[in-house]
N, C-alpha and C positions, 0 to 999 in steps of 0.2 A: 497523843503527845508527840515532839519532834521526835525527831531523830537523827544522832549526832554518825556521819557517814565518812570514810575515806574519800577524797574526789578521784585521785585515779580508780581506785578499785572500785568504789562505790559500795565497798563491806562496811555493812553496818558495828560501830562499836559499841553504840548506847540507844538508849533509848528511852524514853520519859523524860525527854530533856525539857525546862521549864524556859530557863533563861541563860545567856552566853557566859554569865560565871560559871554555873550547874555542868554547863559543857566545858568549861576550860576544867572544872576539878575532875570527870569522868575520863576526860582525855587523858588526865595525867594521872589519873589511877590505871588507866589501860596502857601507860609508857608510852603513848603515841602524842607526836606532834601537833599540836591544835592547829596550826599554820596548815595541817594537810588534810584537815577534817573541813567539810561543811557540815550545818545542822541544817538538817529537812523540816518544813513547817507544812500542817495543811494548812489551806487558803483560811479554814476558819482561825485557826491559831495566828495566824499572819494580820487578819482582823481583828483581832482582841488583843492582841501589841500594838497593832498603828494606834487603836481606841486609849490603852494602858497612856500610851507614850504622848499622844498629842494632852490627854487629859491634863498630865503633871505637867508637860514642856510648852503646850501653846495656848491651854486656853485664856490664861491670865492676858497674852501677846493679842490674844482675839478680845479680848474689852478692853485694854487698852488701846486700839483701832476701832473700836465704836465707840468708845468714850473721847476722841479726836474727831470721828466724827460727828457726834452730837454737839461738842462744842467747839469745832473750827469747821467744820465744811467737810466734804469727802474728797474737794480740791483742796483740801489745804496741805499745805506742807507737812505738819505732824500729824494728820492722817494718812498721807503716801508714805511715808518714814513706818510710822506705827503697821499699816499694813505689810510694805515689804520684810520687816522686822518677823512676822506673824509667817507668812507664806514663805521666807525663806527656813524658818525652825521648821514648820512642816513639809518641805521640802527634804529637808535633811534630816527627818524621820522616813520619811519613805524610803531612800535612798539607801538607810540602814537597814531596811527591814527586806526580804524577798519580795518579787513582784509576784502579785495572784494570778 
C-alpha cells in the first residue's frame, strides 16, 4: 500500500494509504499539512489507478470514437473530435497519477 511521506524530510507519516481522500484525512489526523506530503505508490498500485481511473473516466470516450468511426470515417470530423476528446481524458489521468 502507498505511502503518505513528508517531501522535505521524506519521513514517513502513514501508511496503507488507498486513495487521495484516505491521505488527506491521515494527514490531518497527524496535524500535518497535506500541501507538504507526497504519497508514495508502487509502480503496481500506480497501474491499478491508471486501469481504476481510465475504466470509469475513458472508456465510454473510447466507444464513442469507434462508434464515429464506424459511422463516419476515421477522417471524419466527429471521429477526430471523439478521439482527441478520448486521448485528452487519458492524458490527464496520467498526468494525475505518478510516472512508473
Amino acid at each position: 500500500m502507498a505511502i503518505l511521506k513528508l517531501k522535505k524530510k521524506g519521513k514517513a507519516i502513514a501508511g496503507g494509504i488507498v486513495d487521495d481522500a484516505h491521505a488527506a484525512h491521515l494527514a490531518k489526523e497527524a496535524e500535518v499539512d497535506l500541501a507538504l506530503c507526497e504519497i508514495e505508490y508502487s509502480p503496481k498500485e500506480i497501474s491499478e489507478l491508471r486501469r481504476k481511473h481510465y475504466s470509469v473516466n475513458t472508456d465510454f470516450l473510447f466507444f464513442d470514437y469507434m462508434a464515429a468511426v464506424t459511422e463516419y470515417g476515421e477522417e471524419s470530423e466527429k471521429a477526430t473530435v471523439a478521439k482527441q476528446a478520448w486521448m485528452s481524458k487519458r492524458a490527464a489521468i496520467k498526468s494525475t497519477l505518478p510516472t512508473l
